[in-house]
PLY file of the C-alpha trace (Angstrom):
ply
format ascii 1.0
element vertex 68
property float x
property float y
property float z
element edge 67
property int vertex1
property int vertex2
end_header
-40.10 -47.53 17.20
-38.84 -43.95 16.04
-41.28 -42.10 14.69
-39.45 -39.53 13.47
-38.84 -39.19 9.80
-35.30 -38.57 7.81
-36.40 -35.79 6.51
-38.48 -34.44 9.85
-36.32 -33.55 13.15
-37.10 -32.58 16.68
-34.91 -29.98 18.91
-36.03 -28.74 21.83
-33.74 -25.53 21.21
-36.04 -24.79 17.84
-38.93 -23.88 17.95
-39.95 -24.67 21.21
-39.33 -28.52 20.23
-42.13 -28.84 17.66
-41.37 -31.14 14.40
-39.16 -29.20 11.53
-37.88 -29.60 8.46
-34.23 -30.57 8.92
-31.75 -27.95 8.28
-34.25 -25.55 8.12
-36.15 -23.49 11.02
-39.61 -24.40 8.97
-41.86 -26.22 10.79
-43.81 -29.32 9.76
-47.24 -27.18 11.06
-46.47 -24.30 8.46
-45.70 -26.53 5.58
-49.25 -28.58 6.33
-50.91 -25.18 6.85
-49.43 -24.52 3.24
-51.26 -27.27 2.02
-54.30 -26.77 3.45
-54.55 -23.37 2.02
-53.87 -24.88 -1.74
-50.14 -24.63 -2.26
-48.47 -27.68 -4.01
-45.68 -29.10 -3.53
-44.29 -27.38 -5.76
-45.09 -24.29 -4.91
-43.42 -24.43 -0.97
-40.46 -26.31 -2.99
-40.20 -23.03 -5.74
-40.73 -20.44 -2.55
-38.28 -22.43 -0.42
-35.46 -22.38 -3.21
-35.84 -18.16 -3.65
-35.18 -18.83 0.04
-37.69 -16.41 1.46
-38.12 -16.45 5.37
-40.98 -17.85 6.78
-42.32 -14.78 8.50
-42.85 -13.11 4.58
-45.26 -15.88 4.24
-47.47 -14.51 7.26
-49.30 -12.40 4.67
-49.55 -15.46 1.32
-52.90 -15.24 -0.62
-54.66 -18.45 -0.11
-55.73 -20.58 -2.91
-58.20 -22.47 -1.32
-60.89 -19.62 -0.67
-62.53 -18.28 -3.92
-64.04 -15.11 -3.87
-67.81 -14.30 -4.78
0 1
1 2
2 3
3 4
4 5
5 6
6 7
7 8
8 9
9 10
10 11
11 12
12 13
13 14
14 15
15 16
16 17
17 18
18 19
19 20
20 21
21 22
22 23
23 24
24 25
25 26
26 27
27 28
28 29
29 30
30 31
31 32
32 33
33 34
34 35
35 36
36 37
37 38
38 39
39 40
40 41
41 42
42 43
43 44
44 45
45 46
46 47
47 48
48 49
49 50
50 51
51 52
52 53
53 54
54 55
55 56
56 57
57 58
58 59
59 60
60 61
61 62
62 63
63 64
64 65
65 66
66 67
């Protein structure tokens, strides 16, 4: 059985082998961490297509924590 999904690819010369997004250097661990802080779908889709590097995401406000 492959496990590995269309859209999800493996390559030992990128980073370090872990699962990305194909064509893409994003990693499948980034884009869950995404969604665990509160972004949608939509929202990695709308920041992906403005085609911002992953490293300016180091800093995103998180959506999940509200304050007070």
């Amino acid at each position: 059985m492959n496990a590995e999904q269309p859209s999800i690819t493996l390559d030992p010369n990128v980073s370090a082998g872990k699962p990305i997004i194909r064509g893409t250097r994003i990693s499948v661990e980034f884009v869950i961490g995404l969604m665990a802080d509160g972004w949608s779908e939509a929202d990695i889709l709308v920041v992906r297509s403005q085609r911002l590097a992953p490293k300016r995401w180091v800093n995103r406000p998180t959506k999940s924590k509200a304050s007070g």
